[in-house]
C-alpha positions as a Markdown table, in Angstrom:
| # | Residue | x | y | z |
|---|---|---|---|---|
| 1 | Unk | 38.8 | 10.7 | 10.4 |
| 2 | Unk | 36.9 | 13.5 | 12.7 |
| 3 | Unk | 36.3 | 16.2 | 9.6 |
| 4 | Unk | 35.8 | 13.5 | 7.0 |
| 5 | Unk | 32.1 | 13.2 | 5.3 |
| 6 | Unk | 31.4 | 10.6 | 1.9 |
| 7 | Unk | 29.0 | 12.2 | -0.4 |
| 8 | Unk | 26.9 | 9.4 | -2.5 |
| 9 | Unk | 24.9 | 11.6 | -5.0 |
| 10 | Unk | 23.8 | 11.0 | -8.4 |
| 11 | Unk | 20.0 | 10.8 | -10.5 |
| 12 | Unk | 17.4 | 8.9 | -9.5 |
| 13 | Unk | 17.6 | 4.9 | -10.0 |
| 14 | Unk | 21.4 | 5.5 | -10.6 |
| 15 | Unk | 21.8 | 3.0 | -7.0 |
| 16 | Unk | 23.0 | 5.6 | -4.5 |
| 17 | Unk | 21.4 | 3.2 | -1.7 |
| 18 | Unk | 23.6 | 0.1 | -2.8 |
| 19 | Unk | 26.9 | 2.2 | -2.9 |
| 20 | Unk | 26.1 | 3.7 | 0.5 |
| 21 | Unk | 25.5 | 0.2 | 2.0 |
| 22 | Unk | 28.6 | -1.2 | 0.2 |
| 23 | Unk | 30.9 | 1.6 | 1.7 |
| 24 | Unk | 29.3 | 1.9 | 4.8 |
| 25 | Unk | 30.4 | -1.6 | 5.8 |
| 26 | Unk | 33.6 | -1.4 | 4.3 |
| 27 | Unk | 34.8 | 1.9 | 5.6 |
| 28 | Unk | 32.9 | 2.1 | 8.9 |
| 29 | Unk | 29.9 | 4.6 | 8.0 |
| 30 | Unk | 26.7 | 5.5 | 8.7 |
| 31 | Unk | 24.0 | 6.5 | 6.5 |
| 32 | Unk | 22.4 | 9.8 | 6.7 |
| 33 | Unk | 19.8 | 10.8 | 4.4 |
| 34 | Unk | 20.4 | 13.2 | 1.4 |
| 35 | Unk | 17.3 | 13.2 | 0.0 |
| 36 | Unk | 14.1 | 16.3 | 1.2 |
| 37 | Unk | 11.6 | 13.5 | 0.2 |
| 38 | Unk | 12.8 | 10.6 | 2.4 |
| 39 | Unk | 12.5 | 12.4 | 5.9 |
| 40 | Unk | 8.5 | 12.2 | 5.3 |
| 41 | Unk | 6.8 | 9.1 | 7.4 |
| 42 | Unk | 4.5 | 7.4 | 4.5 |
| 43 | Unk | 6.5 | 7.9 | 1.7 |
| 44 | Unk | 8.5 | 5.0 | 1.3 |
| 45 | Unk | 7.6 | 3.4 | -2.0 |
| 46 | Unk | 7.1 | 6.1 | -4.1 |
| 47 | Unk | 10.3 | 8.0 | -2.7 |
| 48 | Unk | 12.4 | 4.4 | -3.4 |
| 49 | Unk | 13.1 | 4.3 | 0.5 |
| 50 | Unk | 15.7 | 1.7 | 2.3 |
| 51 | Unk | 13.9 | -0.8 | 3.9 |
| 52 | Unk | 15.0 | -1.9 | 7.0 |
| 53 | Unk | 15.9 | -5.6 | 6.2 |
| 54 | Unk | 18.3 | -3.7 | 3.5 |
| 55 | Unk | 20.1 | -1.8 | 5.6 |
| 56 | Unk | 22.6 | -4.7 | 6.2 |
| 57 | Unk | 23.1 | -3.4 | 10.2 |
| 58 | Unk | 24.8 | -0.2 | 8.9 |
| 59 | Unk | 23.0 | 2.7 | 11.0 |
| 60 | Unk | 20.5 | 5.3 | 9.1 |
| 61 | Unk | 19.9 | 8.8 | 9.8 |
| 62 | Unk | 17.4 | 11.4 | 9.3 |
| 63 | Unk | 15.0 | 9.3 | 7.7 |
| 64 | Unk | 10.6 | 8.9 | 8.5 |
| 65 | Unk | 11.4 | 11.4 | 11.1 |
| 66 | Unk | 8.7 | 13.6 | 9.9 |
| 67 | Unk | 4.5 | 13.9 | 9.5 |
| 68 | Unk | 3.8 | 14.1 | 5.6 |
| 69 | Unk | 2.0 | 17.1 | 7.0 |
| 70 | Unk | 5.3 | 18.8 | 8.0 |
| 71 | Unk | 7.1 | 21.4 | 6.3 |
| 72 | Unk | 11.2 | 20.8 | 6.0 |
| 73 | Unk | 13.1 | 23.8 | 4.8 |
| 74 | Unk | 17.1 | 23.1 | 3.6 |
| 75 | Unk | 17.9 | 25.6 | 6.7 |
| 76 | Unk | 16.2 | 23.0 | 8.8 |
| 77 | Unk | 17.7 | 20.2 | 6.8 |
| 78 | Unk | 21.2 | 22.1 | 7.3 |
| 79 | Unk | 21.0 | 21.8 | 11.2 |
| 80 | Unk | 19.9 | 18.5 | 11.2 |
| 81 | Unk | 22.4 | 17.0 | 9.5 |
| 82 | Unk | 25.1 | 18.7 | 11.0 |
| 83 | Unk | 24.2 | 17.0 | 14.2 |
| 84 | Unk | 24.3 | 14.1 | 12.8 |
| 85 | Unk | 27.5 | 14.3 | 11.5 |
| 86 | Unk | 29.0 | 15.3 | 14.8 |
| 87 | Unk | 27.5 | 12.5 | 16.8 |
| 88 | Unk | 28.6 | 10.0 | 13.9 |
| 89 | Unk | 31.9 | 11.5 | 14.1 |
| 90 | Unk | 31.4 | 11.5 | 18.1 |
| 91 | Unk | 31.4 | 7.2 | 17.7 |
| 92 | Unk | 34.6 | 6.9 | 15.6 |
| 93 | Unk | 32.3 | 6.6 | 12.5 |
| 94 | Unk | 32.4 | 8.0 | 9.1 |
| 95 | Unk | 29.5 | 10.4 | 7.6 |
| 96 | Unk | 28.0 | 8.8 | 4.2 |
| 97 | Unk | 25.6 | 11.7 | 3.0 |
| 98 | Unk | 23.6 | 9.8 | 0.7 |
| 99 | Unk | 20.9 | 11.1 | -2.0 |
| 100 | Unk | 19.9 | 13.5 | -4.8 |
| 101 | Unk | 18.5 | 16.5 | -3.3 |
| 102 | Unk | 21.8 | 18.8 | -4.2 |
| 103 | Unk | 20.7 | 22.2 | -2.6 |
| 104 | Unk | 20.2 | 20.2 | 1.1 |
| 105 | Unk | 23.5 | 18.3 | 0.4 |
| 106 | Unk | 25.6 | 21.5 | -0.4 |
| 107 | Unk | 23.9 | 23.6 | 2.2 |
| 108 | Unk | 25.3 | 21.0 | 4.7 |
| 109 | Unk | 29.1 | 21.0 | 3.6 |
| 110 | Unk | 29.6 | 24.2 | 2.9 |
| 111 | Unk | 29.4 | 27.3 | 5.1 |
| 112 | Unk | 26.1 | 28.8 | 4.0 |
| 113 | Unk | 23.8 | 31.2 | 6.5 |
| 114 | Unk | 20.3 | 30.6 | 6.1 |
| 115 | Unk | 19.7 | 34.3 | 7.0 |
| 116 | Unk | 17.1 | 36.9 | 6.9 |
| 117 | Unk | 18.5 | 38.5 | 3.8 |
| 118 | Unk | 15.7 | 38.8 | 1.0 |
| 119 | Unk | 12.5 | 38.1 | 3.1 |
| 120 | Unk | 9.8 | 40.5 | 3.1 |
| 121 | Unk | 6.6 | 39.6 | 4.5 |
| 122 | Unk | 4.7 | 41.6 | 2.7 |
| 123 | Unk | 5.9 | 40.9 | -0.4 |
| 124 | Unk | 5.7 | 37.2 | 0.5 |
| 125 | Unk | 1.7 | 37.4 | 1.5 |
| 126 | Unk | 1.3 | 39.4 | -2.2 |
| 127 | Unk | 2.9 | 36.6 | -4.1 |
| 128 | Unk | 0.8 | 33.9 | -2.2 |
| 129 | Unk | -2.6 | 36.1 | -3.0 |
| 130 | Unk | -1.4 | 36.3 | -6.6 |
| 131 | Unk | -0.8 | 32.5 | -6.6 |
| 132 | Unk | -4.5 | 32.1 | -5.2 |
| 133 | Unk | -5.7 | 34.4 | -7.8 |
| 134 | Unk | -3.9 | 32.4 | -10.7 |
| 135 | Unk | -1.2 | 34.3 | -11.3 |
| 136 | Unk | 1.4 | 32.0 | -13.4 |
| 137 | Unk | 4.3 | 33.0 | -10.2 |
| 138 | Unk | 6.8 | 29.9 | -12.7 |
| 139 | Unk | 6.5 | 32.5 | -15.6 |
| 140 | Unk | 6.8 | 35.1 | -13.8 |
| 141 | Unk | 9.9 | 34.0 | -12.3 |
| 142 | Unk | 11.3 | 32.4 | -15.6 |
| 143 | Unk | 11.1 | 36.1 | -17.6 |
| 144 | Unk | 13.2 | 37.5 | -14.3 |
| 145 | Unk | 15.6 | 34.5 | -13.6 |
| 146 | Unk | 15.7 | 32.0 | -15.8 |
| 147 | Unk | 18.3 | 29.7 | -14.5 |
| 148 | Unk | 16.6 | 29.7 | -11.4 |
| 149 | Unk | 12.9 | 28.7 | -12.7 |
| 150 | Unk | 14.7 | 26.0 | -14.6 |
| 151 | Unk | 15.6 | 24.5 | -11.0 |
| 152 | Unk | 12.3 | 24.4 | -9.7 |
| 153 | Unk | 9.4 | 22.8 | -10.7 |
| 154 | Unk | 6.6 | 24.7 | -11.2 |
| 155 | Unk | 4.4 | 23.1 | -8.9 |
| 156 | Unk | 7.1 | 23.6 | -6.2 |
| 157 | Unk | 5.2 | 26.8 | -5.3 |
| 158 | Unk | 6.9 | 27.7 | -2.5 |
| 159 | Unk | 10.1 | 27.4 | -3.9 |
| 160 | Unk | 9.4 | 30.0 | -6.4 |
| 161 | Unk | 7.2 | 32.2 | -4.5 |
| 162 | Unk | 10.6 | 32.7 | -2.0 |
| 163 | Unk | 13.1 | 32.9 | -5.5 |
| 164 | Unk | 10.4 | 36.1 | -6.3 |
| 165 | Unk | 10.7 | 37.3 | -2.9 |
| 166 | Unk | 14.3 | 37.2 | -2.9 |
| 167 | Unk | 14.5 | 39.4 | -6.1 |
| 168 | Unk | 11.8 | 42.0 | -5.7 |
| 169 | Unk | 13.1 | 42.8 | -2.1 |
| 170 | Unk | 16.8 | 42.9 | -3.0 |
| 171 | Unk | 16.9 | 43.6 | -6.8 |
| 172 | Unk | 19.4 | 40.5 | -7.0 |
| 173 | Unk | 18.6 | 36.5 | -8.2 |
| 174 | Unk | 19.1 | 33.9 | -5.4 |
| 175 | Unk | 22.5 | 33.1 | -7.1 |
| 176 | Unk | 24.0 | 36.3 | -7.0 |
| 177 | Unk | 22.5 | 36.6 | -3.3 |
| 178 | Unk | 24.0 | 33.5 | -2.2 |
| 179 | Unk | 27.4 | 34.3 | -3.9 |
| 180 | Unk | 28.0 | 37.3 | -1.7 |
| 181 | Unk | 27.9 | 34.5 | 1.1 |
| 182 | Unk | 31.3 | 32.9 | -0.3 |
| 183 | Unk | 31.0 | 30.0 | 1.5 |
| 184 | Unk | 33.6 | 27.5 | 2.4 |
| 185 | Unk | 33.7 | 23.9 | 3.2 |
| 186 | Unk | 33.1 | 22.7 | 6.0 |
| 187 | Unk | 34.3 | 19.7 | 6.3 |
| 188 | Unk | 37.0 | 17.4 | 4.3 |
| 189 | Unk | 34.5 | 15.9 | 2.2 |
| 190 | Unk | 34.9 | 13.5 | -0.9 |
| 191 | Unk | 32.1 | 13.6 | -3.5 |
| 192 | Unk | 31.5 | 10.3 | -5.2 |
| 193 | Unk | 29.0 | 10.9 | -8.2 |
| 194 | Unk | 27.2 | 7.8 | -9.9 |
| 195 | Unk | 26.5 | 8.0 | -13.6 |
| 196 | Unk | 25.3 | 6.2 | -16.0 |
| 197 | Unk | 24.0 | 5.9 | -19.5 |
| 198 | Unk | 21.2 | 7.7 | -20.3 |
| 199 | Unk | 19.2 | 5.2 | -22.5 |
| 200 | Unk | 19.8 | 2.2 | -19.3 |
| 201 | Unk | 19.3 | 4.9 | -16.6 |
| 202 | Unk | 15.7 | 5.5 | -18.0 |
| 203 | Unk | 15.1 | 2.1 | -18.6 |
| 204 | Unk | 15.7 | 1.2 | -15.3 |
| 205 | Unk | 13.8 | 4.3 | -14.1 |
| 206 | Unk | 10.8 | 3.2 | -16.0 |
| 207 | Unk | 11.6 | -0.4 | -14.5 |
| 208 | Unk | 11.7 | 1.3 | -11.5 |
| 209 | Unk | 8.2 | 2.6 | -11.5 |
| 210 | Unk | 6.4 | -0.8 | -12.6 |
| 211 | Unk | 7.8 | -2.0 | -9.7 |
| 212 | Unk | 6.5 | 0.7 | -7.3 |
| 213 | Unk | 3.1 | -0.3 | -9.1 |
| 214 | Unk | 3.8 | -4.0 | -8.6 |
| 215 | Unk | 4.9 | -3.0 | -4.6 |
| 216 | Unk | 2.0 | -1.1 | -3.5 |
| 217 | Unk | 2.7 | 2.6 | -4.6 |
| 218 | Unk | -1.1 | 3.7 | -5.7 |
| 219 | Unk | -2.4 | 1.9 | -2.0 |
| 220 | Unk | 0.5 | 4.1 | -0.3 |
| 221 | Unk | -0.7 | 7.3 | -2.3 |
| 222 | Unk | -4.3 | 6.4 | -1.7 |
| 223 | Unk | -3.7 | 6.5 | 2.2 |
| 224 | Unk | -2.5 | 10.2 | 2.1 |
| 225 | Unk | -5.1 | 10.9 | 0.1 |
| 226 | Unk | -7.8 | 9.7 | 2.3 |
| 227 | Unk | -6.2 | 11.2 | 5.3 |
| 228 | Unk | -6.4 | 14.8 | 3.7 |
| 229 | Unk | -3.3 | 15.0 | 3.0 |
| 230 | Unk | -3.1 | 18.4 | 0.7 |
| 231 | Unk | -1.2 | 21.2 | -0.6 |
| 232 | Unk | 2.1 | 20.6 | 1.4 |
| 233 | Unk | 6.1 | 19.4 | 0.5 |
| 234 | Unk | 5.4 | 15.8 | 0.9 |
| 235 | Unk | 2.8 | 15.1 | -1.7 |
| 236 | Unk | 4.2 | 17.3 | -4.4 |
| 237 | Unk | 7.1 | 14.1 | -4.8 |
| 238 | Unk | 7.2 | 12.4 | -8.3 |
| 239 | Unk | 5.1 | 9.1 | -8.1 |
| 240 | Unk | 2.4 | 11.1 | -5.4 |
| 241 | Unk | 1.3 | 14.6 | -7.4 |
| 242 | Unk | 0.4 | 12.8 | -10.4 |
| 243 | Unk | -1.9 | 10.1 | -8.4 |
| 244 | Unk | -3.3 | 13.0 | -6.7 |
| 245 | Unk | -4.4 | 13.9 | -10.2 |
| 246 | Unk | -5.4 | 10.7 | -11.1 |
| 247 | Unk | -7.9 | 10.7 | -8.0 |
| 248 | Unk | -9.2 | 13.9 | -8.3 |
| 249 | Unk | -10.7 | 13.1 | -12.1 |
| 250 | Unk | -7.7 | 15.4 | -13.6 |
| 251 | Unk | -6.4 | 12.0 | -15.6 |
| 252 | Unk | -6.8 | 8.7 | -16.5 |
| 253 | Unk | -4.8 | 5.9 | -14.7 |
| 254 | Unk | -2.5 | 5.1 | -17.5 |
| 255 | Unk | -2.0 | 8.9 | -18.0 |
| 256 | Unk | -0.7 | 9.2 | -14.1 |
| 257 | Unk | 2.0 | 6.4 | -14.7 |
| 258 | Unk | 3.3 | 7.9 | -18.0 |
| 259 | Unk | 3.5 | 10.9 | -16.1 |
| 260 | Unk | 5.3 | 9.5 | -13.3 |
| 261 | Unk | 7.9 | 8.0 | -15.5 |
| 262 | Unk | 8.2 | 11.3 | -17.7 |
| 263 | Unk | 8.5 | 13.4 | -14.5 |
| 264 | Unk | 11.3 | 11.1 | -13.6 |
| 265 | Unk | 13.4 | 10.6 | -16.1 |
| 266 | Unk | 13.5 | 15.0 | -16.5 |
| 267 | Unk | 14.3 | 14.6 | -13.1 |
| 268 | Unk | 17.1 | 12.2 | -13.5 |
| 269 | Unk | 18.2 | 14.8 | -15.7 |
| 270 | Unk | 18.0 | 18.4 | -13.6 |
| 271 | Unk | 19.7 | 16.5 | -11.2 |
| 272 | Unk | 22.7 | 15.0 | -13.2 |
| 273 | Unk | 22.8 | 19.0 | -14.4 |
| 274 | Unk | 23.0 | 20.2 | -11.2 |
| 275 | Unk | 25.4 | 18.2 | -9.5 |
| 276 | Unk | 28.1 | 18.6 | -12.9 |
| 277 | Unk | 27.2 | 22.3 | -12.6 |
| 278 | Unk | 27.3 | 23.1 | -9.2 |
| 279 | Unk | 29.6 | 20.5 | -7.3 |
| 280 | Unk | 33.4 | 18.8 | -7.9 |
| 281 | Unk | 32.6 | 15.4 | -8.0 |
| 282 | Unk | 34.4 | 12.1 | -9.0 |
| 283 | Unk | 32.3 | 10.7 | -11.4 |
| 284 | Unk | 31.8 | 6.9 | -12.1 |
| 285 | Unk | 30.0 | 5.2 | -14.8 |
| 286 | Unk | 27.9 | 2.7 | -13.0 |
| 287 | Unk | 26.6 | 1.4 | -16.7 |
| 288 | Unk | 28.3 | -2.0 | -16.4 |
| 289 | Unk | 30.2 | -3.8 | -14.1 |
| 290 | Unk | 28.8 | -2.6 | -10.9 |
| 291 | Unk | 30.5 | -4.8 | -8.4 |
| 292 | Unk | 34.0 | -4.0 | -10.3 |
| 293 | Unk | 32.8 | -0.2 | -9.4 |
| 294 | Unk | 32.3 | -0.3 | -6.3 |
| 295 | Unk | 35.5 | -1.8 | -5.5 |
| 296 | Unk | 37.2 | 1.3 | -7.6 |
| 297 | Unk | 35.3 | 3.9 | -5.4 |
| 298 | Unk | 36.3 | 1.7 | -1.9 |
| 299 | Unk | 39.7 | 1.9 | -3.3 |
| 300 | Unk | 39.8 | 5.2 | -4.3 |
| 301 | Unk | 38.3 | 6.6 | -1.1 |
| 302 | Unk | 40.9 | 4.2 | 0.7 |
| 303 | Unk | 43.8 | 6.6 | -0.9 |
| 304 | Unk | 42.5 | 9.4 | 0.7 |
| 305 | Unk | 43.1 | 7.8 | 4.4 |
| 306 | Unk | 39.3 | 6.9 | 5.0 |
């Protein structure tokens, strides 16, 4: 029981948060948050964020513990969680790493060392003056690496201003940097990864969205808006960037939620793609018969002593 960690991943709108509740209870876990949107204080609509009367008594971790202001890096992310998964273990508990953010989730069970290797201040300050000045850094990046622009969203400018740094200080891509690392596991995980079929997973994303509308998501986006909330992480989430649009003139209303769905739906996908390509999960098809699914994973995790 001390070394063992759940992993709960899987696209957006799959139900990650229903699973983690479900096992939680049944296998003695606690929550901890997988997902670099969901440690931000004021971003609970949009970012589809448990709500305390959900949580069913089961302990949460490592969410709202942050200003939308804040910056978070997966090196921060990496230390946090590891605490967290030593004080759960500390109470007898069981780890449930739930969300969709791969890079934080595998940077915590595996042995990687957020080191110095590939920064360059100077090159760093060049790349944010050629950002300012309009340089396209995306393209840029995408005629170098392409398999690592077509992980990161363009407006994720930080993200691929440190992908460029990386290269044009060590001559190598972020992959083949990292794979020098040969990390191992950390701990003896179990990675449960929810499917589902693609024409009803964006239905219910869309669903999804109307119902952020319907919940208060433009009033929640409007607050960080007001409060001068700019440039940083937080507001750069799916469901935010585009009603920052929409409230600086850039689009019309009904442009902003077609966005919003758009954006999540390719989401969806880069994540489904990432997780397949990246990680050795056991998949299940959570298409029909949920509750007949969630027993399976229960029992399946049971088999393995948890």
């Amino acid at each position: 029981m001390r070394n063992k960690v759940i992993v709960i991943a899987g696209p957006t709108a799959v139900g990650k948060t229903e699973l983690s509740i479900r096992l939680s209870k049944a296998l003695k876990g606690e929550v901890i948050n997988g997902d670099a949107m969901q440690v931000y204080r004021g971003l609970d609509i949009g970012t589809a964020k448990i709500k305390p009367e959900e949580m069913q008594g089961v302990p949460h971790h490592l969410f709202d513990i942050l200003g939308p202001e804040q910056s978070f890096s997966a090196a921060e992310y990496q230390r946090a969680v590891r605490e967290k998964i030593y004080e759960v273990h500390t109470r007898g508990s069981i780890p449930v790493l739930t969300g969709g953010t791969g890079l934080y989730i595998q940077s915590v069970l595996y042995d990687y060392n957020f080191s110095d290797k590939g920064k360059d201040d100077t090159i760093r300050l060049q790349l944010e003056k050629a950002h300012q000045e309009g340089v396209d850094l995306h393209k840029k990046l995408t005629e170098l690496d392409g398999v690592t622009a077509s992980a990161i969203h363009p407006n994720n400018v930080r993200r691929v201003i440190r992908a460029l740094e990386i290269i044009e200080s060590t001559g190598m891509t972020p992959a083949e940097l990292k794979s020098i690392q040969t990390p191992e596991p950390l701990y003896n995980h179990e990675l449960i990864g929810l499917d589902m079929d693609r024409d009803l997973l964006y239905e219910r994303i869309n669903k999804r969205v109307d119902m952020m509308i319907e919940e208060g998501l433009v009033e929640e986006v409007r607050g960080l808006y007001k409060s001068g909330i700019r440039d940083v992480t937080s507001v750069q989430a799916i469901g935010y960037k585009e009603l920052y649009a929409y409230f600086e003139g850039e689009i019309t209303y009904e442009d902003a939620l077609d966005r919003i769905k758009q954006n999540s739906r390719r989401y969806a996908k880069r994540q489904l793609t990432w997780f397949r390509n990246k990680m050795d999960f056991k998949w299940f098809n959570m298409s029909e018969n949920r509750e007949k699914k969630i027993k399976e994973i229960i029992d399946y995790l049971q088999e393995f002593g948890l």
